[in-house]
C-alpha positions in Angstrom: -41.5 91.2 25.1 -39.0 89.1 27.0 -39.3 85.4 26.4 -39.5 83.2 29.5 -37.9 79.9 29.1 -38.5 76.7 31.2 -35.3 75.9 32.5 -36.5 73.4 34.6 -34.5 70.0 34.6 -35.0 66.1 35.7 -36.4 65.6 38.9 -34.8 62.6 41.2 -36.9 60.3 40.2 -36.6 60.1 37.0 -33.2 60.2 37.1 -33.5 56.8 39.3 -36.1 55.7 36.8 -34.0 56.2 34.0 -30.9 54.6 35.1 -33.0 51.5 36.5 -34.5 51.3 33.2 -30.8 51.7 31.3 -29.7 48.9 33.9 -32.3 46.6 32.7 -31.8 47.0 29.1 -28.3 46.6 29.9 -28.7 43.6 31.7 -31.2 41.8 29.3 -28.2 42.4 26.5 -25.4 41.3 28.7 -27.2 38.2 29.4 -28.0 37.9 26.0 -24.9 38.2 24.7 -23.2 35.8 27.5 -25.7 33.0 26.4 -25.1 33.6 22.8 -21.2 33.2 23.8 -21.0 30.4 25.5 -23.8 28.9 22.7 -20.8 29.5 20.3 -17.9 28.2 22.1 -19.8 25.1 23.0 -20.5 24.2 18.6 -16.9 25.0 18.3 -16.2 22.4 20.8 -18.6 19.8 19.7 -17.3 20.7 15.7 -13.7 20.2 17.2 -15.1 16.5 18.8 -16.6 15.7 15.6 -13.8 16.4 13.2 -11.8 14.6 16.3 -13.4 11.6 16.2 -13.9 11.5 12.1 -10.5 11.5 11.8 -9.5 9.0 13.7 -11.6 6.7 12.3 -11.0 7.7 8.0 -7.2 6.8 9.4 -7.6 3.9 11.2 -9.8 2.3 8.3 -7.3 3.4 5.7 -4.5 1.5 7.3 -6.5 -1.5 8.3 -7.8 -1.9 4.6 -4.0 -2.0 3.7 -2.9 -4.5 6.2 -1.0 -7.7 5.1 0.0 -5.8 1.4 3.0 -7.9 0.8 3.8 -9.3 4.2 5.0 -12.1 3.8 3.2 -15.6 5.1 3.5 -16.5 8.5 4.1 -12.6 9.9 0.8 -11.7 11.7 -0.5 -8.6 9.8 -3.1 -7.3 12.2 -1.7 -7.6 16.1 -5.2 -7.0 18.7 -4.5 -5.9 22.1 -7.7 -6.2 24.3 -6.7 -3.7 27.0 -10.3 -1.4 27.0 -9.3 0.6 25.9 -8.0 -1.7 22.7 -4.7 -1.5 21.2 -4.3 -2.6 17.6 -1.1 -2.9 15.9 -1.0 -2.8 11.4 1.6 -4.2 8.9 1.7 -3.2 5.5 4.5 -2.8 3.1 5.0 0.5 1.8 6.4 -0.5 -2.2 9.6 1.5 -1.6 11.7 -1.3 -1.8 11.5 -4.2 -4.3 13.9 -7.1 -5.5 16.4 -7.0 -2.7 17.8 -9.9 -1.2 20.3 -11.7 0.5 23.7 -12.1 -2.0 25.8 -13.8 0.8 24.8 -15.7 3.4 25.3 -14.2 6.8 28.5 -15.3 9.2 26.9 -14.3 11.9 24.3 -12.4 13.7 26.1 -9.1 13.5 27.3 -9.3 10.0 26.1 -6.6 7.7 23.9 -7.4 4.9 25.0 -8.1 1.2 23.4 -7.2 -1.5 26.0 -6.8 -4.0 23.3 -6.7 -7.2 20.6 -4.6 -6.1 19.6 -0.8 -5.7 19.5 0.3 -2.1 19.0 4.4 -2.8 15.4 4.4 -1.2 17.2 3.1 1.9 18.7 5.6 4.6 20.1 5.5 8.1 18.0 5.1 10.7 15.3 3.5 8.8 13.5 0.0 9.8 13.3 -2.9 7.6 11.9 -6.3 7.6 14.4 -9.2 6.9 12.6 -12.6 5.8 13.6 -16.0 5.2 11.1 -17.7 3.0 12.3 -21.1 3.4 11.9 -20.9 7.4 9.0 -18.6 6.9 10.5 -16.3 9.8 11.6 -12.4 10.1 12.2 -9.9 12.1 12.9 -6.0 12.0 16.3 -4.4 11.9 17.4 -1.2 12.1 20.1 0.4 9.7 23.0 1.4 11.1 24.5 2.7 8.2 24.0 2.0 4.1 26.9 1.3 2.0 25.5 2.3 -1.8 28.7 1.6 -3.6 29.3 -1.8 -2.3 25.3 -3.0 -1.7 25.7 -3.5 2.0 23.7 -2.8 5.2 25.3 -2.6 8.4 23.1 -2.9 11.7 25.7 -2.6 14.2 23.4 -1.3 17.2 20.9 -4.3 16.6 22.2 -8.0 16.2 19.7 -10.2 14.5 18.3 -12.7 16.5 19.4 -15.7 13.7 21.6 -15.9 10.8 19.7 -15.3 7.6 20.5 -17.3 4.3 21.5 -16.5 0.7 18.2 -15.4 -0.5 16.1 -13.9 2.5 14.2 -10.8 1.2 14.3 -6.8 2.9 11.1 -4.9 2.5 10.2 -2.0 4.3 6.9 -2.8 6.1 5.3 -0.3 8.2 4.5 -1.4 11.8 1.8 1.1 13.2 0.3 1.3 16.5 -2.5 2.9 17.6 -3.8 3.2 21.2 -5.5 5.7 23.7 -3.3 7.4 25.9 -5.3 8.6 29.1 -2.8 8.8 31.6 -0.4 11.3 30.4 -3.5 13.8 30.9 -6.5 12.6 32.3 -8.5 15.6 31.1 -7.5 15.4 27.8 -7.0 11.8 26.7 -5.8 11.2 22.9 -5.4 8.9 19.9 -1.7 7.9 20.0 -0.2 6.4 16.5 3.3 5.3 16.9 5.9 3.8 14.3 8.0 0.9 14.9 9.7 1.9 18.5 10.0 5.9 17.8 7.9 8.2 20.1 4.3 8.2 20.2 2.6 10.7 18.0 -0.9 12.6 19.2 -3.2 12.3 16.0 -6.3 13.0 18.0 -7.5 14.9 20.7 -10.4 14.5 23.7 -10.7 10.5 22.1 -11.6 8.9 25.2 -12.3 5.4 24.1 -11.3 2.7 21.3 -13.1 -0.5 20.8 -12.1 -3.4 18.0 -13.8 -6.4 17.2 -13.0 -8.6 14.7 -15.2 -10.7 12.4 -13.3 -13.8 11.6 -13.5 -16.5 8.3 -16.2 -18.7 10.3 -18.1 -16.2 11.1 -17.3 -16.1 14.4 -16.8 -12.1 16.2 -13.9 -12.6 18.8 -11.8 -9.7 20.7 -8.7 -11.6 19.8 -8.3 -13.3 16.8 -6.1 -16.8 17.0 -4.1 -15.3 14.1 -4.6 -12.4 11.3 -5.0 -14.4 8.3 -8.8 -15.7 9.6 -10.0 -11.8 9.9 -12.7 -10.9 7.2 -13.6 -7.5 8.7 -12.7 -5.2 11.7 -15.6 -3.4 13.4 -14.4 -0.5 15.0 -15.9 2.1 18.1 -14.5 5.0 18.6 -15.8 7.7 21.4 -14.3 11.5 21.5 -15.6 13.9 23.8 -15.6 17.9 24.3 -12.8 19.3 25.2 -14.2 21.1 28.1 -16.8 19.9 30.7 -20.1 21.8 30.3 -21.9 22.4 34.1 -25.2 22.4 32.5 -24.9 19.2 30.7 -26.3 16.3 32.9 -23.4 14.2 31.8 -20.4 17.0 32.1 -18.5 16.1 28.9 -20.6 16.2 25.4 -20.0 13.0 23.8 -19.8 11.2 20.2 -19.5 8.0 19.3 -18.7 6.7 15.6 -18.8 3.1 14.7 -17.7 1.5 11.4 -16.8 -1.9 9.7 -14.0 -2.8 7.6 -13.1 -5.0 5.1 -9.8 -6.5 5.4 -8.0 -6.4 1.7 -5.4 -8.4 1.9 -6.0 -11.5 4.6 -6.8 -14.8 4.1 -5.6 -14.5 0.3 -3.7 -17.4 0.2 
């Protein structure tokens, strides 16, 4: 006997159904899948704000604790610029140089530097140092010029002292660190700046939007400004970072953090 078959196929309308039902299950994953990706790329950004913002504050604590190591008396350690966003400026010596001095007294403001005696290896050109006269109690930075290691001598020919230092005045090389928001060179994207001495600013940040400092002085008192560095007992710092993008479902755009932390000054008000 022959054997009849069925070859009937799909109708049209279950064709439609099935490709109705395919574009709903399809769909349902796309959206799925969109919602779990922007889910992700949001925690990245609010991981990147948080690292952002913890780092900025471990390093501004760090060199807060060390401001005033060996500066010498009179030379305001801790510089507080009330600008909101605040500005704060740290001196520190770094213990690279030790024992040098004045051999000669200078001639003039323009004269190099003589220290006939002393080691001046972990001195190169282009590097800034602090000149001090510990008698006047005044000093200033310099930059070298150039470093004679033979003869002990510092030139500084593109920077003329502002007075002529005595037999006896001291070089150290003190760190002068700045650190300040910068919300104008990128409005969307504002930053922690550091910079050294008068070189170029430095981004150590990212998405920092705002830097607050208070300071807690010796009477107690909590001022913006202290009258000088020495009466500072602690530094209470605020520091706000943001995302990196604006999120349209947020009610506030940006996804914020704010950090705050005090500080105990190390090395102030010793004396």
């Amino acid at each position: 006997m022959n054997t009849i078959k069925n070859i009937r196929g799909f109708t049209l309308l279950e064709l439609l159904i099935s490709a109705a039902i395919s574009v709903i299950i399809v769909g349902s994953a796309l959206s799925v899948y969109l919602a779990q990706h922007k889910h992700l790329i949001i925690q990245d950004q609010i991981s990147d704000m948080q690292q952002s913002v913890r780092a900025g504050m471990e390093e501004l604590a760090t060199k807060i604790r060390m401001a005033g190591y060996n500066v010498p008396s009179g030379i305001n350690a801790i510089q507080a610029y009330n600008t909101n966003p605040d500005t704060i400026m740290v001196l520190y010596d770094t213990d690279v140089l030790e024992g040098v001095d004045i051999d000669h007294a200078m001639p003039m403001p323009s004269a190099e530097l003589r220290c006939d005696d002393d080691d001046l290896t972990p001195l190169q050109d282009g590097d800034w140092v602090f000149i001090y006269d510990p008698s006047a109690q005044v000093g200033e930075f310099f930059l070298i010029s150039h470093v004679q290691y033979g003869s002990g001598h510092i030139q500084h020919n593109t920077m003329p002292l502002s007075r002529i230092y005595p037999t006896g005045s001291t070089l150290t090389r003190i760190d002068r660190v700045k650190y300040f928001i910068d919300n104008t060179t990128d409005a969307n994207h504002p930053r922690l700046m550091v910079q050294y001495f008068s070189n170029t600013p430095q981004i150590y940040a990212d998405n920092i939007t705002d830097l607050q400092f208070r300071y807690i002085l010796s009477s107690g008192a909590t001022v913006d400004v202290p009258p000088t560095s020495d009466m500072i007992r602690e530094v209470l710092i605020n520091m706000v970072s943001r995302t990196e993008r604006a999120d349209e479902t947020f009610q506030d755009s940006y996804r914020t953090r704010s950090l705050e932390t005090k500080v105990k000054v190390r090395n102030l008000g010793i004396n």
